[in-house]
C-alpha positions in Angstrom: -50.1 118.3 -0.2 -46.0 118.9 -0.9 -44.4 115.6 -0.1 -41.6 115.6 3.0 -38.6 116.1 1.3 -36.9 115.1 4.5 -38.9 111.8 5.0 -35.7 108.9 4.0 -35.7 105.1 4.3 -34.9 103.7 7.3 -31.9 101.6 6.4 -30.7 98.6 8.8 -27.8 98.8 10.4 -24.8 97.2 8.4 -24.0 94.8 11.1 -27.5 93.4 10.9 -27.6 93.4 7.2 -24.1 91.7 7.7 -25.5 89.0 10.3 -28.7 88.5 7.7 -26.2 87.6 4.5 -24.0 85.7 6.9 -27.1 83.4 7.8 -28.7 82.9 4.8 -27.8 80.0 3.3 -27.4 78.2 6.9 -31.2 79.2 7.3 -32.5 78.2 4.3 -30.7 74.9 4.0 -32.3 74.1 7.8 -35.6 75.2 6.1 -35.2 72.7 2.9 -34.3 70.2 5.4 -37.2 70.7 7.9 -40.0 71.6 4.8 -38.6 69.0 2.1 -38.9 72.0 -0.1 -36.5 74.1 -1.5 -38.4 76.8 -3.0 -40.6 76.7 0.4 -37.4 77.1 2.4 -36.4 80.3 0.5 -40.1 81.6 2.1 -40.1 80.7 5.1 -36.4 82.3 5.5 -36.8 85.4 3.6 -40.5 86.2 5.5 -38.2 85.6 9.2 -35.8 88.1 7.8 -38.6 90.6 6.7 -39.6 90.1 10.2 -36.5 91.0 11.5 -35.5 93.7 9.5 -39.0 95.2 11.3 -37.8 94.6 14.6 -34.7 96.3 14.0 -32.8 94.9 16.9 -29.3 95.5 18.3 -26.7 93.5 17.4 -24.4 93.5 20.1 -25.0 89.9 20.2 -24.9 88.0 17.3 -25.2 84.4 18.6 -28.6 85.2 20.2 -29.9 87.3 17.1 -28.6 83.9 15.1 -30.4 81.4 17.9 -33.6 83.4 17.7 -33.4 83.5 13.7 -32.8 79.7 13.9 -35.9 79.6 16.0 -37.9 81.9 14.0 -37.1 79.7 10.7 -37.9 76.2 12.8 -41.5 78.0 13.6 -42.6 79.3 10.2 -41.2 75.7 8.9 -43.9 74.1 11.6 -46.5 76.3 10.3 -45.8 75.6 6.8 -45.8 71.9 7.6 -49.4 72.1 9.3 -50.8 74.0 6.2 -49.2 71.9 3.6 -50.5 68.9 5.4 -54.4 70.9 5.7 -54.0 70.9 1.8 -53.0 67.7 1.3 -55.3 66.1 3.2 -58.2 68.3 0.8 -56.1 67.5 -2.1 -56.3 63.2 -1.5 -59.9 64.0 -1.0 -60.5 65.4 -4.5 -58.0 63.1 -6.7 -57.2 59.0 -7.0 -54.1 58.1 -4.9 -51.5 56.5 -6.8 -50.1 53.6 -5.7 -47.1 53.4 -7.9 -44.2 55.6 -7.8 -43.0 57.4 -10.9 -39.8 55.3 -12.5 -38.2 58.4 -12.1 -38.5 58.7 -8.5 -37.6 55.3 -7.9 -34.0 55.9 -9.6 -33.6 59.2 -7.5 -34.1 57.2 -4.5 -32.1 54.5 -4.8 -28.8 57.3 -4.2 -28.0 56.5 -0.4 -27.9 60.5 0.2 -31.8 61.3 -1.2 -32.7 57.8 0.5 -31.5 59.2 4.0 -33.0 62.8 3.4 -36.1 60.9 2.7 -36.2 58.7 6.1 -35.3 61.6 7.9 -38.0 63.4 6.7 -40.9 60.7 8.0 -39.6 60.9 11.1 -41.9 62.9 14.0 -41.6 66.7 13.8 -39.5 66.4 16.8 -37.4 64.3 16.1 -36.3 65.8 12.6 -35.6 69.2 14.1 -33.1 67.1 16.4 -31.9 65.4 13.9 -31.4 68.4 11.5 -30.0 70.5 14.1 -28.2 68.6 16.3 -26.4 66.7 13.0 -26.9 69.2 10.3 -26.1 72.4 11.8 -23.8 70.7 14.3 -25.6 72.5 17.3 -24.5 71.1 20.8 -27.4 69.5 22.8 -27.7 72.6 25.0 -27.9 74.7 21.7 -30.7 72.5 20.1 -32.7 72.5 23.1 -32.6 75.7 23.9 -33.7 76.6 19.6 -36.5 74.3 20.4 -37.6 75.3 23.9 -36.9 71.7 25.6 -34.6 70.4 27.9 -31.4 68.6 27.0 -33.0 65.0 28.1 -35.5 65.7 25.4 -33.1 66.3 23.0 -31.1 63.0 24.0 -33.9 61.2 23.8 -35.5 62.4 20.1 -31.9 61.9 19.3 -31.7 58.4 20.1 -35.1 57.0 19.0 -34.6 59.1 16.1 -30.9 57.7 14.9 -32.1 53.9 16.1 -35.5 54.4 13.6 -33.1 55.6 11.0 -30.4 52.8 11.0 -33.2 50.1 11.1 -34.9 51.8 7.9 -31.2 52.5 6.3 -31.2 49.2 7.3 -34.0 47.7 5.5 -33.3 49.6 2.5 -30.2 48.3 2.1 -31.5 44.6 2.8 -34.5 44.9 -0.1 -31.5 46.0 -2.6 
């Protein structure tokens, strides 16, 4: 059987591909910051580009192709999260918890920046999406609750218990030092 010699690639529209490089780095820093995990983040992006690359959708609007890529990224983070967590849980199972941290992380922690990055990161699901939206990717409150599907009262709220959880743990950090 001759192969179709007029069979060719079907090649995205250069505004999309434009939009995709544009977004990039935004998405994968929101990634890092919602997974913890850098390399992790890189996945999660790149499979929500695949995934749109598939779709192939117009770009007359870029805000809501960037809104639902923003969206896309916050929901393969989620699922990330809930599998790391299933393999965790296995993992603690199989091995001795430690109960001291390595010197090395201690000294990594003690830098104000990592030390916030790692409070936000206990905080609820919710509540860290807020946080990482609302002050990361400086998203309005209409913006972040429409990216997560919740009202703007929700968003307020998650954003208040979230700040007032952070500055008592900043807080307590700074008083043990």
């Amino acid at each position: 059987m001759a192969a179709d010699v007029n069979v060719r690639p079907v090649v995205p529209p250069p505004s999309l591909v434009a939009v995709l490089e544009e977004q990039w780095m935004p998405l994968v820093r929101l990634a890092a910051l919602l997974t913890g995990d850098a390399d992790a983040a890189r996945d999660v992006v790149q499979d929500c580009l695949e995934g749109v690359l598939r779709l192939r959708p117009d770009v007359d609007d870029t805000a809501h192709l960037v809104a639902y890529l923003r969206k896309a990224v916050i929901n393969r983070a989620r699922s990330r999260l809930r599998r790391q967590r299933t393999v965790n849980r296995y993992l603690m199972g199989l091995t001795k918890p430690r109960d001291v941290p390595s010197a090395e992380r201690e000294l990594l922690a003690a830098e104000r920046h990592r030390e916030l990055l790692r409070h936000v990161d206990l905080l609820p699901a919710r509540q860290r999406e807020v946080i990482v939206l609302r002050y990361y990717c400086e998203l309005s409150e209409a913006e972040t609750a429409a990216t997560l599907g919740v009202s703007a009262g929700t968003v307020k709220a998650a954003a208040h218990r979230a700040l007032n959880t952070l500055r008592r743990r900043m807080k307590d950090t700074n008083d043990e030092h």
